[in-house]
C-alpha positions as CSV (number, residue, x, y, z in Angstrom):
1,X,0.0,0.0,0.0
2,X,1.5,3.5,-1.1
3,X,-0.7,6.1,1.1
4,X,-4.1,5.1,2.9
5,X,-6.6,6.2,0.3
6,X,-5.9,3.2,-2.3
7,X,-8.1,1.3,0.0
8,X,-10.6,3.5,1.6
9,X,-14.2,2.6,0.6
10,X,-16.7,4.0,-1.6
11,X,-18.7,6.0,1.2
12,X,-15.2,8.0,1.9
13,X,-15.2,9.8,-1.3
14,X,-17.6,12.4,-2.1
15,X,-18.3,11.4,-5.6
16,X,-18.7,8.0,-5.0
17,X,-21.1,8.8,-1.4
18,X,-22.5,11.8,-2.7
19,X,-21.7,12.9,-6.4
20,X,-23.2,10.3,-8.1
21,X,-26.1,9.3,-5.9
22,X,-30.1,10.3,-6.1
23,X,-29.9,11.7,-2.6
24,X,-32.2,9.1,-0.9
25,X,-29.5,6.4,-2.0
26,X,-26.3,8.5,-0.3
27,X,-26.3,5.4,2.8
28,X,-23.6,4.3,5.1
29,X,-23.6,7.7,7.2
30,X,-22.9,6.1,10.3
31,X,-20.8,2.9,11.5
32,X,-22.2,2.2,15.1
33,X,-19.5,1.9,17.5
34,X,-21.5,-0.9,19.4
35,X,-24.6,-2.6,19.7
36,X,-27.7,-2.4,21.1
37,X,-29.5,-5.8,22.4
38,X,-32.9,-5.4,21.3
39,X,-34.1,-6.4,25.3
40,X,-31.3,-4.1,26.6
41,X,-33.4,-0.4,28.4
42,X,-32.7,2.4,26.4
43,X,-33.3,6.0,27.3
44,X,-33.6,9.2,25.8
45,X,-33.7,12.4,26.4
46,X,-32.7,15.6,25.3
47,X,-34.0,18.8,22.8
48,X,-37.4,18.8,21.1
49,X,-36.4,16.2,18.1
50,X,-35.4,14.0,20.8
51,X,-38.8,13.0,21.6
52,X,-38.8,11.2,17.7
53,X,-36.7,8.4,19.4
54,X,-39.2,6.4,21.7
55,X,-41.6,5.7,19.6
56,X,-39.3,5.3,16.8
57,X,-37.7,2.5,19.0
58,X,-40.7,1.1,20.7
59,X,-42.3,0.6,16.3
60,X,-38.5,-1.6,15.8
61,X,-39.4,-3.5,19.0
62,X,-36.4,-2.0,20.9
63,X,-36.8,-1.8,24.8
64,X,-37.3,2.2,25.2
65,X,-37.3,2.6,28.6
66,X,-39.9,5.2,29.8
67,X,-38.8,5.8,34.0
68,X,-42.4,7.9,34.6
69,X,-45.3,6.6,33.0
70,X,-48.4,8.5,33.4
71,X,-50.5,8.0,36.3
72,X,-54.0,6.0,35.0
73,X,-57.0,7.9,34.1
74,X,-55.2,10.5,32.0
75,X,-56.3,11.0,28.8
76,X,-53.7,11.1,25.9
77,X,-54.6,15.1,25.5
78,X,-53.6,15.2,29.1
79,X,-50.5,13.2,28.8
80,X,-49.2,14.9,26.4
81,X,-49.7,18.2,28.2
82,X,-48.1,17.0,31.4
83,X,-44.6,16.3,29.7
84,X,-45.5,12.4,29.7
85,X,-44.4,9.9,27.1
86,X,-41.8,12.1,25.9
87,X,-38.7,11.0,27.1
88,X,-37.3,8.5,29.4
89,X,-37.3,11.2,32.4
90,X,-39.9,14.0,32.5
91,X,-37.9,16.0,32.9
92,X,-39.0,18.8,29.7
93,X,-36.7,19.2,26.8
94,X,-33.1,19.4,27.7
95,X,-31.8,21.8,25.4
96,X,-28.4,21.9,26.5
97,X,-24.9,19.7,27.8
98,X,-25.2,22.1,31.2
99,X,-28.6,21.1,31.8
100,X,-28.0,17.7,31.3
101,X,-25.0,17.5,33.9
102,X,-27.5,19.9,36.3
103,X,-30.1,16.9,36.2
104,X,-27.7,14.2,36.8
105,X,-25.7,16.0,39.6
106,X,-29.1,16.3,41.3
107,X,-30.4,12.7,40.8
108,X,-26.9,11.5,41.9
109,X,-26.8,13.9,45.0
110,X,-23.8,15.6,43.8
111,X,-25.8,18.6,44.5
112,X,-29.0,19.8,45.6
113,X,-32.0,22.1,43.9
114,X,-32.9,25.4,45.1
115,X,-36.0,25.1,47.0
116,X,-37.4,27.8,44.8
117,X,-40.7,28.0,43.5
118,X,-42.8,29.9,40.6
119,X,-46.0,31.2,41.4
120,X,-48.7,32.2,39.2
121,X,-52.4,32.9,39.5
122,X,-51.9,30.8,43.3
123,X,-50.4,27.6,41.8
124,X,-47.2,26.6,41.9
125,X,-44.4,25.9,39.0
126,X,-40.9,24.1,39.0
127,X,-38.6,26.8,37.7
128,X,-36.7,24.1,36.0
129,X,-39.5,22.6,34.3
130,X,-42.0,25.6,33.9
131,X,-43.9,24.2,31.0
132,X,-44.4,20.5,31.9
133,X,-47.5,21.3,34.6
134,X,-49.5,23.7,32.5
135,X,-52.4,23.3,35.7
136,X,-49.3,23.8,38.1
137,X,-49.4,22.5,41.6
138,X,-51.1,23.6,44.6
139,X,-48.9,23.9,47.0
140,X,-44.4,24.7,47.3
141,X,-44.2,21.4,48.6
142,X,-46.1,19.5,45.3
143,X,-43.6,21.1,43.3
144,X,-40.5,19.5,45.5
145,X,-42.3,16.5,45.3
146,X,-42.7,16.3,41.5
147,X,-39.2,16.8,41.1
148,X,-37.8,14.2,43.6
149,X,-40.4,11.5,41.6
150,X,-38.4,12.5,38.6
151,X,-34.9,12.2,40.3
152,X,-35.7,8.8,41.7
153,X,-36.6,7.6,37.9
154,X,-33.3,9.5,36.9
155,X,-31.3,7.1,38.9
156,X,-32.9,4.0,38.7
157,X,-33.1,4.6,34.8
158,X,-29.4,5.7,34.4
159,X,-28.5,2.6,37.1
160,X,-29.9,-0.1,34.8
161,X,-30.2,1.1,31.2
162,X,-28.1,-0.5,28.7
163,X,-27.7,3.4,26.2
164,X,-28.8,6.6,26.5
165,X,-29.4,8.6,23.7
166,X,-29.0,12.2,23.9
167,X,-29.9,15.2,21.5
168,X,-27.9,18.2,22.0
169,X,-30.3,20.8,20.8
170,X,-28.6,24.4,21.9
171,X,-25.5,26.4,23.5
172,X,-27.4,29.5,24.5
173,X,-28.4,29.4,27.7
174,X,-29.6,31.5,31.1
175,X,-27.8,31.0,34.1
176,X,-28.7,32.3,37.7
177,X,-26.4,34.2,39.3
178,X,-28.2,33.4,43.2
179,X,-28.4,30.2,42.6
180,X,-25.9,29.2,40.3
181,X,-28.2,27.1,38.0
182,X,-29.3,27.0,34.5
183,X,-32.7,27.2,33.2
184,X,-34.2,25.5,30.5
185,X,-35.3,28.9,28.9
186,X,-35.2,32.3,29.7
187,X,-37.2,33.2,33.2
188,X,-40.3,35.1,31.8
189,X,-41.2,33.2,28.5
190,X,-42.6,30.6,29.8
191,X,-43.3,31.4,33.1
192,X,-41.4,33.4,36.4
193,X,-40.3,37.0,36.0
194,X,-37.1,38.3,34.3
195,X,-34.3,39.7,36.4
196,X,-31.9,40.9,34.2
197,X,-29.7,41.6,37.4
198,X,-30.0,37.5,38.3
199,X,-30.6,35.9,34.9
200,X,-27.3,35.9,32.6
201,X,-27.1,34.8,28.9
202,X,-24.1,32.5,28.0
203,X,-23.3,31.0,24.5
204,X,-21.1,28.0,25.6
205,X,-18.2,27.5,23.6
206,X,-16.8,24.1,22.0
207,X,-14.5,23.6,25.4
208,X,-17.6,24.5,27.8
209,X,-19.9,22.0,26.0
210,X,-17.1,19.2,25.7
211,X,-16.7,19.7,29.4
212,X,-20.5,19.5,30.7
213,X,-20.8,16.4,28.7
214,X,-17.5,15.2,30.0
215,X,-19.0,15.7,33.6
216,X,-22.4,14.3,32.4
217,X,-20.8,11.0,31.1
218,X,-18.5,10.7,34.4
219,X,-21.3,11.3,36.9
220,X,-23.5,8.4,34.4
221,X,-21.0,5.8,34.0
222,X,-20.2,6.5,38.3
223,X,-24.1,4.7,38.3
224,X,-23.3,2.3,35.8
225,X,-20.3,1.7,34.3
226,X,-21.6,-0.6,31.7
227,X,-23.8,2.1,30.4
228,X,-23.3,3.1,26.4
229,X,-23.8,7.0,25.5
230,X,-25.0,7.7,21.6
231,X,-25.0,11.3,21.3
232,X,-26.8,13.3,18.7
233,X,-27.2,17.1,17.7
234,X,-30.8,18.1,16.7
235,X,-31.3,19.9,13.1
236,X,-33.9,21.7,14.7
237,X,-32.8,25.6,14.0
238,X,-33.0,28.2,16.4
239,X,-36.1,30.1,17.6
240,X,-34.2,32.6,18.3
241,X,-31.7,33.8,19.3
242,X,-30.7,36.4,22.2
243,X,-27.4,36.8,21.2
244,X,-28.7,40.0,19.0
245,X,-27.7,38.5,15.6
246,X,-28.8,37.3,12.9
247,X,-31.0,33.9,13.9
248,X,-29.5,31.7,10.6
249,X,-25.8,32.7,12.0
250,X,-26.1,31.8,15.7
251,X,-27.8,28.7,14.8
252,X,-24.9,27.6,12.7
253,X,-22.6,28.5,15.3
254,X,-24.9,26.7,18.4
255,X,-24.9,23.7,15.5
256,X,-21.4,23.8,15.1
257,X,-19.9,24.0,18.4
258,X,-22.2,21.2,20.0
259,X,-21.2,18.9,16.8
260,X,-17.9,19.7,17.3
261,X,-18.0,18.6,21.2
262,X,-19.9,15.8,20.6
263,X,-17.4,14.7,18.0
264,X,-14.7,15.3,19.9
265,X,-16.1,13.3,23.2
266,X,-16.6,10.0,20.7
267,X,-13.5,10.2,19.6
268,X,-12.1,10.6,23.0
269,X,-14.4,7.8,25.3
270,X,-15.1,4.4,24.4
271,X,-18.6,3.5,24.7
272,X,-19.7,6.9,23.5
273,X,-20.6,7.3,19.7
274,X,-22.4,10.0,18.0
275,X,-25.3,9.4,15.2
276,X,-25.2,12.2,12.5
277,X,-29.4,13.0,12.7
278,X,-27.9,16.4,11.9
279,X,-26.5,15.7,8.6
280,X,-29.1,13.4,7.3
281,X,-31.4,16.7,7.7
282,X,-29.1,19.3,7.0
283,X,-27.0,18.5,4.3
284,X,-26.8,20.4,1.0
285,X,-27.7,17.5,-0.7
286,X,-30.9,17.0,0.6
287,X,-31.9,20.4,-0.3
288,X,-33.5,21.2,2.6
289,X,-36.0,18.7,1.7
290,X,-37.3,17.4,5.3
291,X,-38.4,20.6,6.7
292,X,-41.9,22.0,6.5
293,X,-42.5,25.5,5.1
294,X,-41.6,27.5,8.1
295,X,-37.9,25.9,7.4
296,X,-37.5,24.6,10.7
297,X,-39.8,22.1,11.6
298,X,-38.9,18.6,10.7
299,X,-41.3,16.6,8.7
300,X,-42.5,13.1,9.5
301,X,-40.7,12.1,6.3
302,X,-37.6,13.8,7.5
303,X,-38.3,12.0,10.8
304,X,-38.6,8.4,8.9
305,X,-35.4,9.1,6.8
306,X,-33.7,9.6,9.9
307,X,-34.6,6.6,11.8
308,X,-34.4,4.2,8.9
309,X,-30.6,5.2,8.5
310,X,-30.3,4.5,12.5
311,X,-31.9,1.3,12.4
312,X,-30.5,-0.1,9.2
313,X,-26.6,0.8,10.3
314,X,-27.7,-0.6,13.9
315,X,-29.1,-3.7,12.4
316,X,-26.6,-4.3,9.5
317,X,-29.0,-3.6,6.7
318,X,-28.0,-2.6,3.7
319,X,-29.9,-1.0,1.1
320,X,-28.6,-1.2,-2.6
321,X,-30.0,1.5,-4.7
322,X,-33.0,0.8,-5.9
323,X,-35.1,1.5,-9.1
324,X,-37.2,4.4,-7.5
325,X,-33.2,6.0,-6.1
326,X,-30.7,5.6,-8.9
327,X,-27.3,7.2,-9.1
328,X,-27.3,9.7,-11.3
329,X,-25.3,10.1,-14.4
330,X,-21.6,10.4,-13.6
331,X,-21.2,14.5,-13.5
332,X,-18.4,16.8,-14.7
333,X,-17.3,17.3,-11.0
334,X,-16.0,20.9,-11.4
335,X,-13.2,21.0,-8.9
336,X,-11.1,24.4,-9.2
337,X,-7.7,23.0,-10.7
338,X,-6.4,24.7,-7.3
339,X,-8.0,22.8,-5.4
340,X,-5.5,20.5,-3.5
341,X,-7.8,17.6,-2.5
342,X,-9.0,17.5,-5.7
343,X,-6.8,14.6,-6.5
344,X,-7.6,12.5,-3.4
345,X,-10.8,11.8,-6.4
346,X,-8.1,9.5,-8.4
347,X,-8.7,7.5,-5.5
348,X,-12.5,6.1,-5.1
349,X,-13.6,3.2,-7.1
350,X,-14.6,3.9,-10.4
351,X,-14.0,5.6,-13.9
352,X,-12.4,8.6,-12.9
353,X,-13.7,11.9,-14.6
354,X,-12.0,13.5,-17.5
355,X,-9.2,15.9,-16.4
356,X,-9.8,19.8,-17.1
């Protein structure tokens, strides 16, 4: 062998993977790093495209393990309302690697919540939760309550799952300056008052997000060491954005950085891998395809495309192209002649194209 690319695969060339594919047929986007035993609990958790996964895995017959059920006698309406079903911990959407780590340092009594509590119209809301109890509770002590339930299913979840899946989703985030905690959105748009004296904006950075998972990851695997970690980052854009900028600019820098960490920790940590949801939604060749018309929402076929890719790399299926997906017609590739990686093209399998 002269250099490494004589015998990379097809899938590591872009004309080969991409180039010359229908974009439904580009495949082999992931190689998992383990496996998952079809009996073995799995959890999830995470931003809002996180809550795809359960039922995604409960359809394949996988063991998605769900730590809270709903109480009996609520209706699916109600459920839904009440943060059930969701995710394996009701806890909300965890936007961000902070957050995460804040939950698990409280299930695992690293450290304690503030015995803080929102009220509204005289009912009672979890500050770190404020939108899973749209009724809210009737009293301070409810609210402490409700939280310890969840806590309790945190660490009996994280003690005997076999994976836990989790979609990074932001980097901006509001920290408390009494308390030293972070919220799950900004006090005042859900619910609680603004303080802008109290309540801080950060945008982590690549290092801060690579650390809070870091801590996240130690404080899990402390539980159970036998416990696999499959990270993801959601293509969910931005809302917005309170950095001030433009909304399509911070998202591609939240996107970046919490790919980048993610990245970085699988490459760093056995037993922790990360799935490319992010890519299959986001990348220019599938023109933007899977969103709906407001260009952020992803659609249940952008949903579908992204679980069959998970299952069929998890399951070893392979999918040749088919009639309906065919490559297309080898293209004039167009690479500037100053282009240095241009050549690394002589490479994949194939004809190769004309020189210019």
């Amino acid at each position: 062998m002269v250099h490494p690319y004589e015998s990379l695969p097809e899938r590591s060339f872009w004309r080969t993977a991409v180039a010359e594919r229908a974009a439904p047929a580009i495949t082999d986007l992931w190689t998992p790093a383990f496996a998952l035993d079809p009996d073995e609990p799995v959890l999830t958790a995470g931003s809002c495209f996180a809550r795809h996964l359960g039922p995604a895995l409960l359809l394949e017959g996988m063991n998605w393990y769900e730590a809270e059920p709903a109480p009996p006698g609520l209706t699916a309406d109600e459920r839904e309302a009440r943060g059930y079903g969701r995710f394996s911990f009701r806890t909300g959407n965890i936007y961000t690697a902070a957050t995460l780590r804040q939950w698990l340092s409280w299930a695992f009594e690293e450290s304690a919540p503030p015995d803080e509590v929102w009220e509204e119209d005289g009912r009672f809301h979890d500050p770190y939760r404020p939108a899973l109890e749209p009724g809210g509770h009737a009293t301070p002590d409810a609210v402490g309550d409700a939280r310890q339930r969840t806590l309790a299913a945190i660490r009996t979840a994280v003690s005997s799952a076999g994976c836990l899946i989790f979609t990074l989703g932001l980097t901006e985030t509001w920290t408390d300056t009494v308390t030293g905690t972070v919220h799950p959105v900004c006090p005042g748009t859900v619910r609680g008052s603004f303080d802008a004296g109290r309540h801080v904006f950060r945008n982590a950075t690549v290092a801060e997000v690579h650390r809070d998972l870091t801590e996240s990851v130690a404080l899990a695997w402390r539980a159970n060491p036998a416990l696999k970690i499959l990270l993801t980052v959601s293509p969910v854009p931005l809302t917005a954005t309170a950095t001030g900028g433009h909304a399509l600019v911070a998202t591609t820098y939240s996107k970046s950085v919490l790919r980048a960490a993610a990245g970085q920790l699988a490459q760093e940590l056995g037993h922790v891998d990360y799935f490319p949801s992010y890519e299959i939604i986001t990348g220019h060749p599938f023109q933007g395809a899977f969103y709906e018309s407001n260009r952020r929402t992803v659609s249940e076929d952008g949903v579908a495309f992204v679980m069959r890719h998970f299952f069929d790399a998890l399951h070893g299926r392979h999918r040749p192209n088919r009639p309906d997906v065919p490559r297309t017609a080898r293209p004039d590739t167009g690479e500037e002649q100053w282009c240095d990686d241009a050549v690394l093209d002589y490479y994949s399998h194939g004809p190769v194209p004309p020189a210019r």
